[in-house]
N, C-alpha and C positions, 0 to 999 in steps of 0.2 A: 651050317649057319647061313642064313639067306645073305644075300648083298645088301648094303644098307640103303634104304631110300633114298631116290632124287632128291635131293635139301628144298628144292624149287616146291616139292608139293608139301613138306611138313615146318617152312619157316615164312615167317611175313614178316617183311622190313616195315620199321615204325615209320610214323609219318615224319617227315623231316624239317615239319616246324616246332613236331615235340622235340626232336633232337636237339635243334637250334636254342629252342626255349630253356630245357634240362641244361645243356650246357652254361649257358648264360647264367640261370640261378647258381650252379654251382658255382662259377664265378665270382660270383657278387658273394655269395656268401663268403666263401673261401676269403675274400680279399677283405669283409667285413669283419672277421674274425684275427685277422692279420695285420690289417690295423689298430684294433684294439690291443692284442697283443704285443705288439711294436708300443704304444706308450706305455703300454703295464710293465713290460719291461726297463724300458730308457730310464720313466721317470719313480718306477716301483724298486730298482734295483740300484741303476750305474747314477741314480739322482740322489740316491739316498745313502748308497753305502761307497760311492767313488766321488769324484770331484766334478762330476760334468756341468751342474748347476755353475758352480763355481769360476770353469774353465768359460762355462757359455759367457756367463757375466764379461770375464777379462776378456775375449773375444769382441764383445757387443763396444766396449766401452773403447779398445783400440780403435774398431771402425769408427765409431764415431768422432772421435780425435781428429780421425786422418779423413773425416769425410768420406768415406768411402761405400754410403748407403744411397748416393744419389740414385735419381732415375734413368730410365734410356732414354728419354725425349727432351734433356734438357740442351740448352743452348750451347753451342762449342766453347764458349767464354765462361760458362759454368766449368767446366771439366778442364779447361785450360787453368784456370786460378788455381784449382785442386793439385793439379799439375806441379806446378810453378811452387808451389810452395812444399808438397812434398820432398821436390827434388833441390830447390836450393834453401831449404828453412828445417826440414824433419833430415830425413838422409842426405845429406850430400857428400859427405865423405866417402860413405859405404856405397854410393850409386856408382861413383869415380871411380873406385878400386874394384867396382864389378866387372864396370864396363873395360876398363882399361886389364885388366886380365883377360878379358872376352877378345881384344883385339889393343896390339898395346901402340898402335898408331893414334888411339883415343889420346887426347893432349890434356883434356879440360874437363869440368864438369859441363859447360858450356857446350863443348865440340861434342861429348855424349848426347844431349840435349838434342842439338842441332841436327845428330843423326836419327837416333832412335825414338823420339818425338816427333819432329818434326821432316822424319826420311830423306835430310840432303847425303850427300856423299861422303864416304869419311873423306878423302882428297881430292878436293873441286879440281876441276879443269877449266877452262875454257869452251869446254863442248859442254860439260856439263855442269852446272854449280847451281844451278837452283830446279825450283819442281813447279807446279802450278801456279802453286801457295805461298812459298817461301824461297829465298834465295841467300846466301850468303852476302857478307859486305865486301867490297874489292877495295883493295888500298891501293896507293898512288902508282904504285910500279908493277901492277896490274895480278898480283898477287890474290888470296882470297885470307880473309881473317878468321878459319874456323871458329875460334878463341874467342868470337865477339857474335851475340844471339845474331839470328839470321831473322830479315828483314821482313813483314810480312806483304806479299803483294797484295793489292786491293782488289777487291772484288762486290760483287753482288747476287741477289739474284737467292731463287730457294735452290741451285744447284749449288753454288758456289757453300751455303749457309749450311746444307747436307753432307757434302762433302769433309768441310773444317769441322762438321760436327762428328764426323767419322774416325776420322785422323786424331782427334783428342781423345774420343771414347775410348779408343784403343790402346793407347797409353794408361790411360784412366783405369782401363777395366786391368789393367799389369801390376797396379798398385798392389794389391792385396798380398800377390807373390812377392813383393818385394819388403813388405812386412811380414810374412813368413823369412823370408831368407835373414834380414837384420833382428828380428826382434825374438830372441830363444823362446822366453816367458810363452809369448804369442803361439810360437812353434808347437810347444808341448803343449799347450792347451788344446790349439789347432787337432793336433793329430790321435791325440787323448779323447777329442769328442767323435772324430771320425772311426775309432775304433768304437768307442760305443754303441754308434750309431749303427754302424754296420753290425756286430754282435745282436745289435735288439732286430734286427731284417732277418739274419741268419734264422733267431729264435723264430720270431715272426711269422717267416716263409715255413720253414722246414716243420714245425708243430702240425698247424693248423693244416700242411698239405699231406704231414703219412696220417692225419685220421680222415682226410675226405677221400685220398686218393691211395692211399695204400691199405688202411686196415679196411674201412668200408667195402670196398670194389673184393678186397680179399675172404673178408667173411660173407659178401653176397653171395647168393648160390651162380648166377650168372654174370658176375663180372662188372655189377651196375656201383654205379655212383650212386650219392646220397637222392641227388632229384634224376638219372636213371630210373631208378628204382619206383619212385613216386609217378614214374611215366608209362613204367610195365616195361623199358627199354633195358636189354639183358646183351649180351654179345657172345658170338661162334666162333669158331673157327670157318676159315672161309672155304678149303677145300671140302667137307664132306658136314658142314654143318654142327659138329658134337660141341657139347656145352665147353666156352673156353676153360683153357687150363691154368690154374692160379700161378703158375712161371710166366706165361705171356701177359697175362694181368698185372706180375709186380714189374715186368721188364717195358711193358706201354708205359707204367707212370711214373718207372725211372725216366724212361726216356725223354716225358714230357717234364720234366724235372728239374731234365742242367740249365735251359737255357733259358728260359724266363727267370731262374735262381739269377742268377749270373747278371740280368738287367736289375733284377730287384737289390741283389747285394753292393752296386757301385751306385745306383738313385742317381744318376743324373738324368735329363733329357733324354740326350742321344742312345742310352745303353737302356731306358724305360721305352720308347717308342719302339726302338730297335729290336730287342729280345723279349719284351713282354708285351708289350700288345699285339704290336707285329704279329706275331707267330697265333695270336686267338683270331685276329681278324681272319687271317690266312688259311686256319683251321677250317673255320666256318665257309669260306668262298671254296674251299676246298668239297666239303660235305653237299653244298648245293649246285657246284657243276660236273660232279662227277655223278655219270648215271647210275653208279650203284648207292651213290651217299657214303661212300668211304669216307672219314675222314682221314688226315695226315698221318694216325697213329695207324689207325685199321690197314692202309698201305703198308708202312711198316713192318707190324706184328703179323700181319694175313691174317685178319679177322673180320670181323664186319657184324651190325647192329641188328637186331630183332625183337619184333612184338613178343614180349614172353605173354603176353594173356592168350596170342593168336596163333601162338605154335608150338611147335612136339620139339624138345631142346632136351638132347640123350645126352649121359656122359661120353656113353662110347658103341661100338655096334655091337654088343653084347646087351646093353642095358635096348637097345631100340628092338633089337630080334625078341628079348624076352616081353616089352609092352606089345608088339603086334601077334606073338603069338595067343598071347592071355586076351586077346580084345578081336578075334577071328569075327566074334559076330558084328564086331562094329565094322571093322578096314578089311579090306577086301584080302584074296592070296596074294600070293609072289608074283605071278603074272600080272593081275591086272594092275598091281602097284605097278610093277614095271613097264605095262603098256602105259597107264597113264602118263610114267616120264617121258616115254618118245611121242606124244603128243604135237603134231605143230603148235604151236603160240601164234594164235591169231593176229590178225593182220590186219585193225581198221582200215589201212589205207585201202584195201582191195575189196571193192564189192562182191557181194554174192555170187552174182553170174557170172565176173571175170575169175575167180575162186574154182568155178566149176568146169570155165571153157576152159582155163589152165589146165587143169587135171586130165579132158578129155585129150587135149595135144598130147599128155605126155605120153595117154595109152595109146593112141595113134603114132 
């Protein structure tokens, strides 16, 4: 049986703004189908046959209670009232006994306040008893009154204005937790809707990606996705060319699987930027500066992309020796395929005549 052809003369890499584009649709698609999914779920299942409407409601109507739907660009004095009254008018039993288990030097609901609102010290000194912002009161014998709110210093200015507006916020933005921690009711609705939610991602993500990326790619003859496929784009193996193998096919789109899963099942910011976009951007910067057009995967699995319209894609060097024998009158013998693989690959950079005085040194 002959040796199997140079891959260089019987494969052509697609162009790689169809790659770019192929990919992209699937994308979109993929993620359009997966949102859909995600409400037919939530509100076709855990809406109608569980409590989540129900839970959402009791959830909605706490926050609003406690104020807790303000904006980020409101005044420090907004979030400071909000403040004030959650901690000495809704909890303040339960803020005290938090606090004061957290550190049992806490005296007061007051002295809590002082610290963890307002950042003074739990035990002033003299070197230290106040902050920019706020200070403590000093009694006569030079003592400090944790026990008694801490004073605000006066200020101006859109630094001063940004700052107070930070320092509240951040308290502000604590509340919630701390309507989880006191309020059961709150609790188990809380957590009841978070499993839903995330159960309808699971369904979401994992449906919609084994039929774009596992069964599709797997019933392809070459290994393509749904707009692959729609682009003539097929994939090899990278050492010797032969049409990939459906193990490297389902073990690429495991692989590309865990970790976008994993941002989409926690939906926040940081775990959506981080694990699911991240890693497409990545993809693609990946496929356009590397000189082969590997992508991320194709590194991985050692495979790489091709024109299925513009090239000869064998299962294995059995099936390649039996098409070149059957087609003698089309492709040359064994020789001259083989010469053709040791062909130099020309050289724009080198003109003609230096191409030639080259060659005359070397026989010299």
């Amino acid at each position: 049986m002959v040796k199997n052809t140079n891959k260089s003369l019987k494969l052509i890499k697609p162009i790689i703004s169809k790659r770019i584009i192929a990919f992209l649709l699937n994308i979109l698609v993929f993620g359009a189908c997966s949102l859909a999914l995600y409400f037919a779920t939530l509100y076709g299942v855990f809406a109608t046959g569980f409590n989540y409407i129900d839970n959402q409601n009791y959830i909605n109507e706490v926050k609003k209670d406690n104020n807790l739907n303000l904006k980020e660009d409101l005044t420090y004095q907004e979030y400071e009232k909000v403040v004030n009254k959650f901690y000495y008018e809704t909890y303040p039993d339960q803020i005290f006994n938090y606090y004061h288990e957290y550190d049992e030097r806490i005296s007061s609901l007051t002295h809590a306040y002082n610290v963890f609102v307002l950042n003074l010290p739990v035990e002033p000194t003299v070197e230290y008893y106040q902050t920019e912002y706020f200070k403590y009161q000093q009694l006569s014998d030079g003592s400090f009154d944790v026990n008694a709110k801490a004073i605000q210093i006066s200020g101006s200015g859109k630094r001063y204005e940004a700052n107070m507006q930070s320092l509240f916020y951040m308290s502000y933005s604590h509340l919630k937790d701390f309507v989880y921690k006191f309020d059961e009711n709150f609790k188990k609705a809380n957590d009841q809707n978070v499993l839903f939610e995330r159960l309808s991602r699971t369904v979401a993500f994992i449906i919609p990606y084994i039929a774009f990326y596992i069964v599709i790619p797997l019933v392809s003859k070459n290994g393509s996705t749904l707009f692959e496929a729609k682009f003539n784009i097929g994939r090899v193996e990278r050492k010797n060319g032969f049409r990939v193998k459906k193990f490297q096919t389902l073990i690429r789109y495991l692989i590309a699987f865990i970790i976008p899963f994993i941002g989409f099942y926690y939906f926040n910011l940081y775990s959506v930027i981080l694990l699911t976009i991240a890693p497409l951007f990545l993809n693609i910067l990946v496929m356009i500066i590397n000189k082969n057009n590997y992508d991320l995967l194709d590194l991985i699995c050692y495979t790489e992309g091709v024109d299925v319209s513009n090239s000869l894609i064998f299962k294995d060097p059995k099936e390649e020796y039996i098409y070149y024998k059957n087609n003698k009158n089309i492709y040359s013998d064994e020789e001259y395929v083989n010469a053709l693989s040791n062909i130099d690959k020309i050289d724009l950079t080198i003109s003609r005549d230096e191409k030639f005085k080259e060659n005359d040194d070397k026989k010299d």
